[in-house]
C-alpha positions as CSV (number, residue, x, y, z in Angstrom):
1,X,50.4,22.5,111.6
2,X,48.8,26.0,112.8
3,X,51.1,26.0,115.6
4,X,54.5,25.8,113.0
5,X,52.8,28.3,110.7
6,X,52.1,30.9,113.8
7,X,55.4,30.5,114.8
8,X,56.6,30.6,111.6
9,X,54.5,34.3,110.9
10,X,55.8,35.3,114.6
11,X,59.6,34.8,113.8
12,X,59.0,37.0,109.9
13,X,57.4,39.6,111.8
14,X,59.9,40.0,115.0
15,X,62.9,40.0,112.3
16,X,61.2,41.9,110.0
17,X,61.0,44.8,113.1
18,X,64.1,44.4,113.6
19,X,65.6,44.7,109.6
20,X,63.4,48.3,109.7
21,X,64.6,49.8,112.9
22,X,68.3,48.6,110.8
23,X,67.4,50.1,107.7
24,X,65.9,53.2,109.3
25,X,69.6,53.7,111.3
26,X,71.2,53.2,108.0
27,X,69.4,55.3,105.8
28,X,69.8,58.2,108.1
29,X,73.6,58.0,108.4
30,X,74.2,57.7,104.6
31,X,72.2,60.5,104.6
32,X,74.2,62.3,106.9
33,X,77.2,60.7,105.6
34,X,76.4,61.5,101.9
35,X,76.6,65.4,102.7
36,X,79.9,65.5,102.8
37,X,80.7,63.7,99.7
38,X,82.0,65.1,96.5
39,X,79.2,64.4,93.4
40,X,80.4,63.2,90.4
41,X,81.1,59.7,88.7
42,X,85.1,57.8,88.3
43,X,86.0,58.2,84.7
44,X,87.6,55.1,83.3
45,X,91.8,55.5,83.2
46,X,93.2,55.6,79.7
47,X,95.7,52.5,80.9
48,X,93.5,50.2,83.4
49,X,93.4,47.1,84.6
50,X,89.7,45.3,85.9
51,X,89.2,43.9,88.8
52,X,86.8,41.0,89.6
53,X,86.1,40.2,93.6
54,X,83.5,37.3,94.1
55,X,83.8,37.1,97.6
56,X,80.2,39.1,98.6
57,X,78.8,36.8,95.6
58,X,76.4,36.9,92.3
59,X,72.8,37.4,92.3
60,X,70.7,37.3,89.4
61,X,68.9,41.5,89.8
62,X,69.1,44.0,92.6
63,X,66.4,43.9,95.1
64,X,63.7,46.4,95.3
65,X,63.7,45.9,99.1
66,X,65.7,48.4,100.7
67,X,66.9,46.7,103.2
68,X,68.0,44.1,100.6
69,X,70.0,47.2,98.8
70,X,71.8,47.7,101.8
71,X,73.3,44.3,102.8
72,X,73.9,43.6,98.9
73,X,75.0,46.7,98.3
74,X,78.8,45.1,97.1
75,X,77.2,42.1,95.2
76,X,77.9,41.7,92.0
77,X,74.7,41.2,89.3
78,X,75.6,38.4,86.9
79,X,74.1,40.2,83.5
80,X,76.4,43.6,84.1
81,X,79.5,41.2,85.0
82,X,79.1,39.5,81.5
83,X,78.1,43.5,80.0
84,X,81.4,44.5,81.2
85,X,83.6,41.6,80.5
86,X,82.1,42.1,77.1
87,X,82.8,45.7,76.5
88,X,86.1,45.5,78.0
89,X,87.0,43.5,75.6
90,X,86.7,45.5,73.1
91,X,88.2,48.4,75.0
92,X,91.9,49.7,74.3
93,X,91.8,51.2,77.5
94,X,91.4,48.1,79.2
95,X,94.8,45.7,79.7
96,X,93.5,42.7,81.3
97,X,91.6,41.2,84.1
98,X,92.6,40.4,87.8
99,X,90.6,38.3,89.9
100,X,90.2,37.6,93.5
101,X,88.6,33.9,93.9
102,X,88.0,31.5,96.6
103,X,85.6,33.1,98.4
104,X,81.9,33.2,98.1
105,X,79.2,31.3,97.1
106,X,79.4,30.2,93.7
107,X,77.6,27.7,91.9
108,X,78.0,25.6,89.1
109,X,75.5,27.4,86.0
110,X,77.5,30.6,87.4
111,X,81.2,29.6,86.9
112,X,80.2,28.8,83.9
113,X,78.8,31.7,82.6
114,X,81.4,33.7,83.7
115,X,84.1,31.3,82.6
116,X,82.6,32.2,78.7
117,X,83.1,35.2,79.6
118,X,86.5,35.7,80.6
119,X,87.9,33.5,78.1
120,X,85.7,35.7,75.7
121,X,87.7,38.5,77.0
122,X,90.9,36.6,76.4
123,X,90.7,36.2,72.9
124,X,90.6,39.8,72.5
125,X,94.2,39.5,73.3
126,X,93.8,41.0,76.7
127,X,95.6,39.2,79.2
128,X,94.1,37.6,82.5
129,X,95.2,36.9,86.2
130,X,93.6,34.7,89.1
131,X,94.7,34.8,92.5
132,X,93.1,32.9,95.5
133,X,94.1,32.7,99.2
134,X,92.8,29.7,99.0
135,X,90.7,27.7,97.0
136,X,88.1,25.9,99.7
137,X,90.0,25.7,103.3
138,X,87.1,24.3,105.2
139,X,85.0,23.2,102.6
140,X,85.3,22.6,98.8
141,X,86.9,24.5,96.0
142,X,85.7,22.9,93.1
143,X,83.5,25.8,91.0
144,X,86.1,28.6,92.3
145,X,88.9,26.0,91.2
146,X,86.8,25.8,87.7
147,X,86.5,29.1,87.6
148,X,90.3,30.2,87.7
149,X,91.4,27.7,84.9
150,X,89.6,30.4,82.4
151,X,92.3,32.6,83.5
152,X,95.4,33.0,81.3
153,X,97.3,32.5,84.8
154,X,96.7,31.0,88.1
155,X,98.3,32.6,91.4
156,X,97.7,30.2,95.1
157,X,98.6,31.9,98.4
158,X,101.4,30.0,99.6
159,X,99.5,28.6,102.7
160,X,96.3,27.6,100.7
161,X,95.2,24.7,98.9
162,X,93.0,23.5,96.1
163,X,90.3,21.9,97.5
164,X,89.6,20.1,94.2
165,X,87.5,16.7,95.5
166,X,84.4,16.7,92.8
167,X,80.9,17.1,93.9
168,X,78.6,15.2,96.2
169,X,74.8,15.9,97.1
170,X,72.8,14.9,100.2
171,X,69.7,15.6,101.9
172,X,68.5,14.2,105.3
173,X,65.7,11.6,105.9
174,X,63.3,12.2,108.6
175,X,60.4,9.7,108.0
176,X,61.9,7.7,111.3
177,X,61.9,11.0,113.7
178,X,58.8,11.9,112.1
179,X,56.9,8.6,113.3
180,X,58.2,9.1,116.5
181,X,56.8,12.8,117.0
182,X,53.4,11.4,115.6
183,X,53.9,13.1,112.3
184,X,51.9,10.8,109.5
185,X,53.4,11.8,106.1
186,X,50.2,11.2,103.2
187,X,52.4,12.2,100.5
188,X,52.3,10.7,96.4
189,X,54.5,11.3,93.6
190,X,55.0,10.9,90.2
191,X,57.0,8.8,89.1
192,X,59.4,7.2,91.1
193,X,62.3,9.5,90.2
194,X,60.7,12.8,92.0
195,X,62.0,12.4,95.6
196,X,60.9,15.5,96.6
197,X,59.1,14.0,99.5
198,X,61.1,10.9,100.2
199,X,62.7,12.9,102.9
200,X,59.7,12.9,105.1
201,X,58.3,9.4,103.6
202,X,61.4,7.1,103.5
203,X,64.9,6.3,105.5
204,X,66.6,6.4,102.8
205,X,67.4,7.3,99.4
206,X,65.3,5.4,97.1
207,X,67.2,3.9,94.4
208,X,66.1,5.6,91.1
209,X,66.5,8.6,93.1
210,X,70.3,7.7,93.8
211,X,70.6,6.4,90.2
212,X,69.5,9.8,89.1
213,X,71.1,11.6,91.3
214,X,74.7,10.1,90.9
215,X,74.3,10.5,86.8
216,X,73.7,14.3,87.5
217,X,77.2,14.8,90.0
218,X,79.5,12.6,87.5
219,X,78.0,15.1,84.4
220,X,79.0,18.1,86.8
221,X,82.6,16.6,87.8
222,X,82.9,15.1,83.8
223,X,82.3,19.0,82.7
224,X,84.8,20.1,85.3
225,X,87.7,17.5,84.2
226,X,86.7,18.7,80.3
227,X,87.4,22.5,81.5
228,X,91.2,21.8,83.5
229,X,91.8,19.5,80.8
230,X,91.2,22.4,77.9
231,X,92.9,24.9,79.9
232,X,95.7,23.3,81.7
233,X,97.1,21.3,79.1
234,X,96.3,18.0,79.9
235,X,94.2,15.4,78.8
236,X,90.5,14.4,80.8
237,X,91.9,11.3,82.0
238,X,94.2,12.9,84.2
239,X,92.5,15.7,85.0
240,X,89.3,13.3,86.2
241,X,92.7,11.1,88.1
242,X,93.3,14.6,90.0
243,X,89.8,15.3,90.9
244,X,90.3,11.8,92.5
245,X,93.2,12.7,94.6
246,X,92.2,16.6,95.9
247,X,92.8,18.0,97.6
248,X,96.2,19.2,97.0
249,X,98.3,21.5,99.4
250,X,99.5,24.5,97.5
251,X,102.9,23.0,96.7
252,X,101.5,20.2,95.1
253,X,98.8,21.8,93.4
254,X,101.6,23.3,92.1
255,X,104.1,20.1,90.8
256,X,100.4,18.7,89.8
257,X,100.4,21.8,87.3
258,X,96.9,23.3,88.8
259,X,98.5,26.6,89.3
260,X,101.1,28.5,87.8
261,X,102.9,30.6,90.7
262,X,102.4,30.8,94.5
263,X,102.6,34.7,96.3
264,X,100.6,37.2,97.8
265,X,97.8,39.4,97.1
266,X,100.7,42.2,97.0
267,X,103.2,40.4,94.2
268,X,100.7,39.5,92.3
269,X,99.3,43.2,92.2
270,X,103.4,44.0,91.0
271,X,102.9,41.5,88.3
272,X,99.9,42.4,86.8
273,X,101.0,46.3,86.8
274,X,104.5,45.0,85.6
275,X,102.7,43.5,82.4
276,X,100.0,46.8,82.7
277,X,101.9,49.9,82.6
278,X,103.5,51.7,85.5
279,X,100.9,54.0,85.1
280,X,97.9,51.5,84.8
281,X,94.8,51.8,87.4
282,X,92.7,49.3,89.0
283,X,89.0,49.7,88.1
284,X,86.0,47.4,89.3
285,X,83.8,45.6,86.7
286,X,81.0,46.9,88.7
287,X,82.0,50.8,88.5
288,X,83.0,50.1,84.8
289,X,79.6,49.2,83.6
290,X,78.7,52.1,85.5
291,X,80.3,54.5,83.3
292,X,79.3,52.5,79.7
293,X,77.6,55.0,77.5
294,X,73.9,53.9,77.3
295,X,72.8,52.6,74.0
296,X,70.9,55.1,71.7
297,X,67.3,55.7,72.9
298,X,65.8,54.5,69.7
299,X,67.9,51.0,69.9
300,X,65.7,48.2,70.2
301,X,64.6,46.7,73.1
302,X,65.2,43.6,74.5
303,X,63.5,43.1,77.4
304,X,64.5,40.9,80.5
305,X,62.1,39.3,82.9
306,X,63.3,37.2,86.2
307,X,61.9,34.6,87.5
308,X,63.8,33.7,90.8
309,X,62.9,31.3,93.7
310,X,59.8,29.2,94.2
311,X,56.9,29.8,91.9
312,X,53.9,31.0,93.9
313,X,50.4,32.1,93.1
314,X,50.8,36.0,94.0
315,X,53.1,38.8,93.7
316,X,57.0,38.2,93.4
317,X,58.4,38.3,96.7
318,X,62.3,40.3,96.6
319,X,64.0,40.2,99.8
320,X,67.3,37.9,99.4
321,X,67.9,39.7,103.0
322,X,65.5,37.8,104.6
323,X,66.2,34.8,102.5
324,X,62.7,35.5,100.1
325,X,62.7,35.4,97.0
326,X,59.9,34.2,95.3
327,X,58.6,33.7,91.2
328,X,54.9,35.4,92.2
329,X,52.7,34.6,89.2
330,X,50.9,37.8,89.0
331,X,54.4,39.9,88.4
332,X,56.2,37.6,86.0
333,X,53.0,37.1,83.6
334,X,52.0,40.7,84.0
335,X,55.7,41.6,82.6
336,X,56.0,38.8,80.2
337,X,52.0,40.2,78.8
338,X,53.2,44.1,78.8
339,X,56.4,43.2,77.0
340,X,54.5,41.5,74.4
341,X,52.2,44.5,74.2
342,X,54.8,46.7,74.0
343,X,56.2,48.0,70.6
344,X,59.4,49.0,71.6
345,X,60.1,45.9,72.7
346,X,61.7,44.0,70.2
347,X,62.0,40.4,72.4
348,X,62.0,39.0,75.7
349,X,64.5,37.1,77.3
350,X,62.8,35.2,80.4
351,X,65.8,34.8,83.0
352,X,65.0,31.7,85.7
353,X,66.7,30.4,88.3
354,X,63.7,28.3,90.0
355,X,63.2,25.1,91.5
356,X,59.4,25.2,90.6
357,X,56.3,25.3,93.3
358,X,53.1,26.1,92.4
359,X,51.2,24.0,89.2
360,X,48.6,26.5,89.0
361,X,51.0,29.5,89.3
362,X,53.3,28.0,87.0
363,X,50.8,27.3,84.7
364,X,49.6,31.0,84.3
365,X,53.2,32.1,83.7
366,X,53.0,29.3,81.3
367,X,50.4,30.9,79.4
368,X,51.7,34.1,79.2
369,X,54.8,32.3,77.6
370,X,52.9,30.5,75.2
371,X,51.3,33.8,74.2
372,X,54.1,35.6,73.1
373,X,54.9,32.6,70.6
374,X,51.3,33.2,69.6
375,X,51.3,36.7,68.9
376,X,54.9,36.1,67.3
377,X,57.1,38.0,70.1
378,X,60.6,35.9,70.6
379,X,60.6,35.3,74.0
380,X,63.9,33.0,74.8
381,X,64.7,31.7,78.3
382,X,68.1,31.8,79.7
383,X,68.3,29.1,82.6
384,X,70.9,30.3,85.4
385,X,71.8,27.3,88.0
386,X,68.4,25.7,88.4
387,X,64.8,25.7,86.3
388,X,63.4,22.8,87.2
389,X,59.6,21.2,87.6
390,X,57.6,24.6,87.5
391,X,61.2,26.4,86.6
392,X,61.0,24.2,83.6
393,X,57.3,24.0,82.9
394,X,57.1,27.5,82.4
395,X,60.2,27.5,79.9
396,X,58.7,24.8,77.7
397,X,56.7,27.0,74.7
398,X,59.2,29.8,74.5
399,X,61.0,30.0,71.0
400,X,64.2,29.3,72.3
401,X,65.7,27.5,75.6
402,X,69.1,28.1,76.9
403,X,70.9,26.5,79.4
404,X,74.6,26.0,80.9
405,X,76.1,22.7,81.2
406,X,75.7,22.6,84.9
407,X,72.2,24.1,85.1
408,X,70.2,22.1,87.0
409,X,66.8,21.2,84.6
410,X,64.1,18.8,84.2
411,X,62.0,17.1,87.5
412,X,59.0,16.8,84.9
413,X,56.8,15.3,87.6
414,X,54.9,16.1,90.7
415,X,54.3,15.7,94.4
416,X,51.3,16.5,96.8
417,X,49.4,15.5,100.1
418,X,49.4,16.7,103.8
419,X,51.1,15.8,106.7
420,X,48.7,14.5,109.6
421,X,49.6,15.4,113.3
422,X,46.6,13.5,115.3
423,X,49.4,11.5,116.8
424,X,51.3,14.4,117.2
425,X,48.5,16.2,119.5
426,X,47.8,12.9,121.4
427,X,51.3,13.3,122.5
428,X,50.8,16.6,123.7
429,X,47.2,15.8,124.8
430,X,46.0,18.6,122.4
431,X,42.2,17.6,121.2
432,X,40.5,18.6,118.1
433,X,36.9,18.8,117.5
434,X,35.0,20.0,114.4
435,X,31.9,19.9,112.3
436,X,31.8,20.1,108.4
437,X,29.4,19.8,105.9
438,X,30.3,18.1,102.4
439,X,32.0,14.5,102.6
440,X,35.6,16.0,101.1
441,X,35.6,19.1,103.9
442,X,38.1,17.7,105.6
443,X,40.2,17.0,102.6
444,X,42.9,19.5,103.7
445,X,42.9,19.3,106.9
446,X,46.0,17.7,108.8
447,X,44.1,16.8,111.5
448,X,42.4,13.4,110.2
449,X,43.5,11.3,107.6
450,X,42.5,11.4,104.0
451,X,39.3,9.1,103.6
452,X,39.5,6.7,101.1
453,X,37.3,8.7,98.3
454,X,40.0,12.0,99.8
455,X,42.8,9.9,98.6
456,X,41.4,8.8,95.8
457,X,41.0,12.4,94.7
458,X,44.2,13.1,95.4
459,X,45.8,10.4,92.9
460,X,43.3,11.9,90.6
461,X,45.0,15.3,90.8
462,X,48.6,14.2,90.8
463,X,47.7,12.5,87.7
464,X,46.0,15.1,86.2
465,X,48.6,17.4,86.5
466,X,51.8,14.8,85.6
467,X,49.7,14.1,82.2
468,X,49.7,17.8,81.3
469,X,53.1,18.5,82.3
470,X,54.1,16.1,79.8
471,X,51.6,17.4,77.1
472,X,53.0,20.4,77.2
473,X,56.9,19.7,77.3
474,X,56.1,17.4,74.0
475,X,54.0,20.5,72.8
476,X,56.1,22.9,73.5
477,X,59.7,21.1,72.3
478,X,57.7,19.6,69.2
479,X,59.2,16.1,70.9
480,X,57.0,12.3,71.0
481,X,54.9,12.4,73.7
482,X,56.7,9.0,74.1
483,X,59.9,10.6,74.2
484,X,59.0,13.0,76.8
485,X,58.1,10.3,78.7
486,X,61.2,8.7,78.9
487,X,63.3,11.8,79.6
488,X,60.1,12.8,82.4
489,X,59.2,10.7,85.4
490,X,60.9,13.2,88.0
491,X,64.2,13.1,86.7
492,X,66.7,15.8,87.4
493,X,69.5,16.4,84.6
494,X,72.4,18.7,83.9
495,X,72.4,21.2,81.1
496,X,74.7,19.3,78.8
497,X,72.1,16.0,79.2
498,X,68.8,18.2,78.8
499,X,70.5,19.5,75.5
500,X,71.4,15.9,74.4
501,X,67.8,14.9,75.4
502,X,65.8,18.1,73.5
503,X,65.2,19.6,76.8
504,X,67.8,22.4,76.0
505,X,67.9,24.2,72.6
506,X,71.3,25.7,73.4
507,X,74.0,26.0,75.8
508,X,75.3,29.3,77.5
509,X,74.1,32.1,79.4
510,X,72.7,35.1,79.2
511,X,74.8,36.8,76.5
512,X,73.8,33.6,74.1
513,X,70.2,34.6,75.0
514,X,70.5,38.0,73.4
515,X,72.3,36.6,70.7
516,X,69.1,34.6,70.0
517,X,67.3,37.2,70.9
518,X,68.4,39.5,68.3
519,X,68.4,36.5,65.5
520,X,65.0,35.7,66.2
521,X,63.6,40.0,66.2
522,X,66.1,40.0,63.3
523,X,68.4,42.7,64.6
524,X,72.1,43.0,63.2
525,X,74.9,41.2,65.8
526,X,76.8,44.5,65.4
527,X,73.5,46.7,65.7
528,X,73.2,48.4,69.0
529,X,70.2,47.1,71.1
530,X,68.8,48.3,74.7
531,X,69.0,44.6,77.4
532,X,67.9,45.6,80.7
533,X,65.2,44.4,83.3
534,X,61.6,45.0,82.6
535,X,59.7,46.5,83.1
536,X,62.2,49.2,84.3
537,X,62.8,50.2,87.4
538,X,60.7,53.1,88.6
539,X,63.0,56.2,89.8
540,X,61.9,56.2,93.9
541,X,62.8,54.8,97.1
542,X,65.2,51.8,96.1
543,X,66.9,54.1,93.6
544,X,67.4,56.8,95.8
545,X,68.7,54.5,98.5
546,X,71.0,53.2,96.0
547,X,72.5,56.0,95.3
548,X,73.1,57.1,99.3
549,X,74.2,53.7,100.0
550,X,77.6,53.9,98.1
551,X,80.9,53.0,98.2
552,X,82.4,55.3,100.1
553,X,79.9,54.2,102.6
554,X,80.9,50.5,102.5
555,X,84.1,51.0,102.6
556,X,83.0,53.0,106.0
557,X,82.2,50.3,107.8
558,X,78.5,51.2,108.2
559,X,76.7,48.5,106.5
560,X,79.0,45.8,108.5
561,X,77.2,46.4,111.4
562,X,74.6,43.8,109.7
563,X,76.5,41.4,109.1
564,X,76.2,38.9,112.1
565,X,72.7,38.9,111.9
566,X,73.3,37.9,108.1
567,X,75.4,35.2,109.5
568,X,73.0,34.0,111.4
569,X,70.3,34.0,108.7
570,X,72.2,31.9,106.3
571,X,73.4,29.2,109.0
572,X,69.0,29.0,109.5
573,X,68.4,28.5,105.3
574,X,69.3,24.7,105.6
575,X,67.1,23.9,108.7
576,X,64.2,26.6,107.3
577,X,64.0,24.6,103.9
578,X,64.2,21.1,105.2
579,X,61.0,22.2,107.5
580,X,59.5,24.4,105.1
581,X,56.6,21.7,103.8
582,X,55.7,21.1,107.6
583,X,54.5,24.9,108.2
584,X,52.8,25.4,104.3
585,X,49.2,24.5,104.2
586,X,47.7,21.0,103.3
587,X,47.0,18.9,100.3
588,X,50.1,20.8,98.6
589,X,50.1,20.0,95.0
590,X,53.9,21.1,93.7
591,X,56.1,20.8,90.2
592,X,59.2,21.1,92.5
593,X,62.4,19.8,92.2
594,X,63.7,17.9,95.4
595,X,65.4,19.7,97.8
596,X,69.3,18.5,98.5
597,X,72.5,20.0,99.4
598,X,75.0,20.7,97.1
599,X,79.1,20.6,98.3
600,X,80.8,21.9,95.3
């Protein structure tokens, strides 16, 4: 266990040299590059048309980490997609939408939130294009495919397809390799639905857990059928008979009535400035919510906190670059406690997107949450693909829970224990010796096995903490403790089924959050009102790096000099989370969903 967690520190700090020397060559050719280019901001065109490009993704914020800035310098933040699509809409200027899909990673909570949005944008009589080389070649096209039906009109490159073939998730089992290295999983849950674990502890996947599972893809491929059904003019029956028979080359997604036309990137730009005007411009979401008047500086305030990655007692951690990003305790309850301090803040909106981790983290972000309801401060949480276990314990006393469909929710449960290696250092005729004093010393340790009154405590613990997870959901969502039993036990559901269970208050994203938001502080709908991250972003290093690193730069080619090692990084994220419990310390004791792969 020391050896995988020295190794582990080892590899962070070799690539971390490494990302510096990067961002130090970066930063000094922006520099450089930035002297010879002319100030000033794009005005939006009096006839435009906006353009949507998914392929270098969505996050959630931008990253304080500078390094981070630079290799997600062309991502596109979910909350100022939705702010733009939503202004837009409203904006003569603007003639319609053109989208480039296919590419990217994009999950199911996501499409959904921007699929409200665009067909929010629709009904303002604007009109809307989709176009796609292809819609999953070498993989799956299902949430890209889900996206595009918002679209008035749906263009497929002659040579692609629509990889349309529903949703499957997996996860490997290692308890037989594990035995053989003389690795001794002592791991408990509870209950039997939280298979966090069984990957280590069982060959395969425990029934309830595949019950469980399997009612969580048919919700996500049911909503998916319901949205090509609504939008394509056909009924769910058939729609669910065509998920059945993807994928479809693009000719036949065509006769199946999927998409409307097949062509190019360069026809479809002539028929979206056909319907535009001649004189029309293209403009990026992204530099249109850049030139948005800000609200008026005495607007109220509603104030967003996130809450990304695995809960963990300490700071947040904020480097997507190096694949960390973490839900530190001490940040998100410091904001959530200022905001509620804070006067000018009118409500909170708590963003997650979190598997859980940490019970005792969790539970201080927990308290923080349950303060504002005390001290009568709205606080509503917007869920974004996953708040689950600790994602959703912390959710479960704020005044208002919202959710998509798709959002992954629930695990009420937990897991904990150690792995023991003795067998695995007789193998390599590595010896440990130690003293202790106290009978439970060697509680933690993964070199011995848990004694009988270890264990004991450990069943003790686990639960402990399952009994006040479920206190405080019934607490919290004014639900039979009874009730919350059923609907507990580890169980994983989608959006839609934690609504229809009182898990879920409402469904949407994060523009129904600040519609709740501002019904809860009591603010007008048509009032204006001041949404952005809090506490605000202090004007230093990551702004100023912003502002060099723009995009006149990226279109230099400068930043793609990182992109292999990226590459390489995100081909490591499946191996580095299966093996993450191996190098964390002992006698873990986590509200975590289970890990598994999603192929949507």
């Amino acid at each position: 266990m020391i050896l995988f967690r020295y190794l582990g520190r080892l590899l962070v700090l070799l690539l971390a040299f490494v990302g510096a020397l990067a961002v130090l060559a970066i930063v000094a050719g922006a520099f450089f590059w930035q002297l010879f280019l002319p100030d000033g901001e794009r005005e939006v065109p009096q006839q435009a048309v906006l353009t949507l490009d998914l392929a270098n993704g969505l996050i959630e914020t931008r990253p304080r980490s500078p390094l981070a800035w630079a290799a997600l310098d062309d991502a596109l933040v979910m909350r100022e997609v939705i702010q733009g699509l939503e202004a837009a809409g409203r904006d003569d200027r603007i003639k319609g939408l053109v989208a480039r899909l296919g590419s990217g990673t994009l999950e199911m909570a996501q499409a959904q939130e921007l699929r409200d949005a665009i067909r929010a944008f629709r009904e303002q009589g604007k009109f809307t294009v989709a176009f796609a080389e292809t819609f999953g070649e070498a993989g799956t096209g299902n949430t890209h495919y889900y996206l595009a039906t918002a679209f008035e009109e749906i263009w497929l490159q002659p040579s692609g397809e629509v990889g349309l073939v529903g949703a499957r998730l997996e996860t490997p089992f290692l308890a037989e390799v594990l035995t053989d290295i003389g690795i001794q999983p002592r791991l408990d849950q509870r209950l039997e639905y939280k298979g966090g674990m069984d990957m280590f502890t069982s060959d395969q996947m425990p029934e309830p857990v595949r019950e469980n599972l399997q009612r969580l893809v048919e919700s996500w491929v049911g909503q998916i059928a319901s949205g090509i059904a609504a939008t394509r003019k056909m009924d769910q029956a058939a729609a669910r008979s065509l998920i059945d028979r993807g994928p479809f080359l693009a000719g036949e997604a065509k006769t199946e009535g999927l998409v409307d036309r097949l062509g190019y990137w360069d026809e479809v730009v002539n028929t979206v400035f056909a319907r535009a005007g001649l004189h029309a411009e293209r403009i990026a979401v992204s530099d249109y919510v850049g030139g948005l008047p800000p609200p008026p500086e005495d607007a109220p305030q509603i104030a967003v906190i996130y809450g990304l990655g695995p809960v963990q007692l300490a700071a947040s951690d904020d480097d997507p670059f190096f694949g960390s990003v973490t839900m530190g305790s001490d940040t998100v309850s410091k904001a959530i406690r200022e905001a509620i301090e804070d006067e000018d803040v009118a409500a909170i909106i708590l963003r997650i997107d979190s598997p859980g981790g940490s019970y005792v983290a969790s539970d201080t972000i927990w308290r923080e949450v349950d303060r504002a309801r005390e001290m009568g401060k709205p606080l509503i949480v917007s869920m974004a693909n996953i708040a689950a276990s600790g994602g959703y314990f912390v959710a479960v006393p704020a005044h208002r829970i919202v959710a998509q469909p798709g959002t992954v929710t629930g695990s009420i449960g937990v897991y904990g224990g150690k792995f023991v290696l003795s067998g695995l250092w007789d193998k390599l005729g590595v010896t440990w010796e130690g003293v202790q004093a106290g009978a439970n010393a060697d509680m933690t340790s993964a070199n011995v096995d848990y004694s009988e009154a270890g264990w004991a405590k450990l069943q003790a613990s686990l639960d402990f903490i399952y009994q006040d997870f479920v206190e405080k959901v019934a607490a919290g969502r004014d639900i039979p403790i009874e009730t919350v039993q059923e609907v507990a036990q580890g169980k994983v559901w989608s959006g839609a089924d934690a609504q229809a269970r009182g898990l879920v208050d409402a469904l949407g994203g994060i523009a129904t959050a600040v519609d709740l938001a501002r019904e809860a502080a009591g603010i007008a709908p048509e009032a204006a009102v001041q949404v952005g991250p809090y506490p605000p972003r202090a004007e230093g290093y990551g702004a100023l790096l912003r502002r060099i690193l723009g995009e006149e730069l990226a279109q230099s080619g400068a930043v793609e000099m990182l992109a292999p090692f990226l590459r390489l990084m995100d081909a490591a994220a499946p191996i580095a989370r299966t093996l993450a419990p191996l190098t964390q310390p002992s006698a873990q004791r986590a509200v975590r969903a289970p890990e598994f792969r999603a192929a949507q």
